[in-house]
N, C-alpha and C positions, 0 to 999 in steps of 0.2 A: 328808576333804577339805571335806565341808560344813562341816565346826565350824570349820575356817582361812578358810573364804570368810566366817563368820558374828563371826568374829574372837576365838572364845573360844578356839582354840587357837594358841600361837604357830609351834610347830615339829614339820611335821606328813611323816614319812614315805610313799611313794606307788609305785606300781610297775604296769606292764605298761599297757593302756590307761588308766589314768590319765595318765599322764605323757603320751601324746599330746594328750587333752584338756585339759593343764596348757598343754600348746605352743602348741594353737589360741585360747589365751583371753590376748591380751597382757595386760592387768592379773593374772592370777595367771603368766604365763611369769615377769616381771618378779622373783619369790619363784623362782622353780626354783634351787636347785643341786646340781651331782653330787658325788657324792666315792668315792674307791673305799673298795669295804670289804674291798681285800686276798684275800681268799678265790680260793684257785684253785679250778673248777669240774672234775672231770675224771672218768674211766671208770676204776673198776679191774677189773683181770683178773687172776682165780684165775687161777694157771697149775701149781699145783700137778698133776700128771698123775694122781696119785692120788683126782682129786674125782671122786666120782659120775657128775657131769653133766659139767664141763669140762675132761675132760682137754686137746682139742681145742687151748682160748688155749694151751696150754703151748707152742704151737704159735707162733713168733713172725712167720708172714708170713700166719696168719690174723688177729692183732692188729694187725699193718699193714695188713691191708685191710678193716678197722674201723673204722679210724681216720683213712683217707684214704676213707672212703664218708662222713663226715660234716662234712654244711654247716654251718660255725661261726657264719658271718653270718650267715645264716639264721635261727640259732638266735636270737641278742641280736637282731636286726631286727625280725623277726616274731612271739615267745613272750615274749620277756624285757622286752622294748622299757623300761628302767630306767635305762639309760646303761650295762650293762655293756658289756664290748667281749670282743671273739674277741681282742682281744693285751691282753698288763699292761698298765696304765694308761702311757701315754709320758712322756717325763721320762728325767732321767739315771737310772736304776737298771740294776739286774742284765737286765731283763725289755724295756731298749727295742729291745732289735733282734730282731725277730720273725720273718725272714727267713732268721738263719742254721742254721736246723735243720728249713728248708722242705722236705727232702727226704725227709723223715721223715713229718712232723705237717702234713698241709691237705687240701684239698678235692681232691682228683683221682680220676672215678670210674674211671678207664681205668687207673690204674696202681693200686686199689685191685682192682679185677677181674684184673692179672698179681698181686699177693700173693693174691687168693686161688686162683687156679689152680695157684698153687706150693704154696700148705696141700693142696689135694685132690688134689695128686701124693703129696706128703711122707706125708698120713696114709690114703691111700687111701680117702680118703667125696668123693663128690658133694655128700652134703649137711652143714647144721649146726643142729640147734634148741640156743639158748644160753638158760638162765634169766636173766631181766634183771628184780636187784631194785632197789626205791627206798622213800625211806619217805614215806608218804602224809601226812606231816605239814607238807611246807612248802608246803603249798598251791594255789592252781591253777598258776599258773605254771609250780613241778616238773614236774608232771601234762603240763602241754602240752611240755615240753621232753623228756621220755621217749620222750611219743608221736610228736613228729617225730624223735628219734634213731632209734626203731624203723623210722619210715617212710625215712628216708632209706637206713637199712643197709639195710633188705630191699629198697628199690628198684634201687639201686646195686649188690649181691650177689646173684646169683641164688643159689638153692641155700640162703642163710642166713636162718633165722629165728630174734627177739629175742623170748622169748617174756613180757610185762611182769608181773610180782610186786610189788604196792604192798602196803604192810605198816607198823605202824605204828614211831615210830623205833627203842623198845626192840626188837622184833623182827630190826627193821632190823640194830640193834649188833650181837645176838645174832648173826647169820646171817651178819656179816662177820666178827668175831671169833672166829667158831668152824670155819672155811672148810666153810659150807655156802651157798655162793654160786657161780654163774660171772661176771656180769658185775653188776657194781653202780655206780648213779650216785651220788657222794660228793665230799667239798668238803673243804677245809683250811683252817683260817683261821691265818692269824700270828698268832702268840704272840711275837715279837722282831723285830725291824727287820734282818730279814740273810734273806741267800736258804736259809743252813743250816734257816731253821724250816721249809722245804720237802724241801732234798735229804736231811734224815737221815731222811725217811721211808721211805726203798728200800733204806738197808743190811740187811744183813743181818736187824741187831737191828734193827727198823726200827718204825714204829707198830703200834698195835690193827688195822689196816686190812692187813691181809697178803695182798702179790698173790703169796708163795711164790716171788718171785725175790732169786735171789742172784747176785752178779760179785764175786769178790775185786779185782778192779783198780778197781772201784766204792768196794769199801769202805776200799778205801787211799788212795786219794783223798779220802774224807768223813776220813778219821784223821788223816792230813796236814792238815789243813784247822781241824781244830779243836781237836787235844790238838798235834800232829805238825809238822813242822820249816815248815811254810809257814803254821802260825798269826799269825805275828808279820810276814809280808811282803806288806803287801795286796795288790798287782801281781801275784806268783804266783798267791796264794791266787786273786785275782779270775779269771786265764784258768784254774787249777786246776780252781774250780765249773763253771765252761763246760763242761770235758774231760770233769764227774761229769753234766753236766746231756744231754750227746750221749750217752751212755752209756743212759742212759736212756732217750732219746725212738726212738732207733736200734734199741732192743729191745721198744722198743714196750710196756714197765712201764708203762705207763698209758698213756689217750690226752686227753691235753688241751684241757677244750672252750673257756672262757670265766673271764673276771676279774672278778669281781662289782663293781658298783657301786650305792648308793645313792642313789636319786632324792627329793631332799628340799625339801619348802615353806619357807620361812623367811619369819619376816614382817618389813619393813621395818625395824622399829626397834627388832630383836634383834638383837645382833651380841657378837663375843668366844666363841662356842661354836666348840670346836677340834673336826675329824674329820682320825684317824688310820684308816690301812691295815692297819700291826698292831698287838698290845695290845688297848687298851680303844676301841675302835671313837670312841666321842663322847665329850670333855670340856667340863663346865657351867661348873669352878671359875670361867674368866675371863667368862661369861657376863653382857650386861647388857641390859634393857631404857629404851627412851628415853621 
């Protein structure tokens, strides 16, 4: 940020208190702009029963009361402070209505304290120590977004403790990839402009990132949709993903925190540099300076 104030940089990325101090200085606010970088931000849960540590998530109304013990604002407000946001960036897309699957996925500590008193009927414990890993690589920001996920669950839950595991990323891979994890903080980024670069990660066959759940009415859905008779009809297909996407948030396969965005300087008489959501995050080609 000094090299942009000092003008030898033109285009300069910025994140968490920076971008406050970007706001309070109107001659560099005038350079701020956002843009999303697509990345959904989210919790995965081994649920495999056979893990070590977690059999427990396999448990779906202790991942619901996970998931509604954590402050999403909170989170981008206060740790992230970047421009991400707790809902997909707004706009016509798949991601603007953020509303209809509220009963599921938000902040309520009250109905996250009834999920968890239905998990410590269902598996007879009072209590829950979960391993909760992350890779110590993305910097402070990660770091503070952990540590308030932990403080919130355990505030919110009595009984449950998030016990944090920072590690570095290869580790990281390793340990999700090989289900030696209970709870892990991990990201997605698009690789295609279609909500599919997200829902084909829960089928079955589904990514490197294995939260051990499977629905066949899940994966009929994700087949229909992209080999299967509703590839070619967008209007189905579109309320189809919907159907694949409740399905999901309703079992509580992950818990969804935040949509990344990038907080970026630009200097006045750079312009023609395109940012994409997904793909290749920045293109220079039309780039010019005046």
């Amino acid at each position: 940020m000094t090299a942009f104030k000092n003008k030898s940089l033109n285009v300069v990325q910025i994140s968490g208190n920076q971008v406050q101090h970007v706001k309070d200085d109107p001659e560099l606010a005038k350079n701020l702009k956002t843009f999303s970088a697509g990345s959904l931000n989210y919790l995965s849960f081994n649920q495999d029963p056979k893990n070590n540590h977690a059999g427990a998530l396999a448990n779906k109304n202790l991942r619901l009361a996970i998931s509604n013990a954590i402050d999403r604002e909170s989170l981008v407000n206060n740790f992230i402070m970047n421009g991400s946001t707790p809902n997909a960036e707004t706009g016509k897309d798949f991601a603007e209505d953020q509303k209809q699957f509220s009963e599921f996925v938000g902040f309520n500590p009250d109905k996250a304290r009834q999920y968890l008193e239905l998990a410590k009927s269902e598996l007879g414990k009072d209590t829950f120590e979960i391993e909760f890993i992350y890779s110590n690589d993305t910097g402070d920001t990660g770091v503070k977004v952990v540590q308030a996920i932990k403080s919130q669950v355990e505030e919110n839950l009595p009984g449950v403790k998030l016990n944090l595991q920072p590690m570095p990323k290869a580790e990281y891979l390793d340990k999700v990839t090989s289900n030696s994890y209970d709870l892990a903080s991990t990201s997605w980024v698009p690789d295609y402009d279609d909500p599919m670069t997200f829902l084909t990660l829960w089928t079955t066959e589904g990514s490197e990132i294995a939260e051990h759940w499977s629905n066949a009415e899940y994966d009929k859905i994700i087949a229909d949709c992209t080999t299967g008779n509703l590839a070619a009809n967008y209007d189905a297909r579109w309320k189809a993903m919907y159907d694949a996407e409740r399905i999901v948030l309703e079992n509580a396969v992950i818990a969804p925190l935040y949509t990344s965005f990038n907080a970026v300087l630009i200097s006045e008489n750079v312009s023609g540099i395109d940012f994409h959501a997904a793909g290749v995050n920045r293109i220079f080609k039309y780039a010019t300076i005046k």
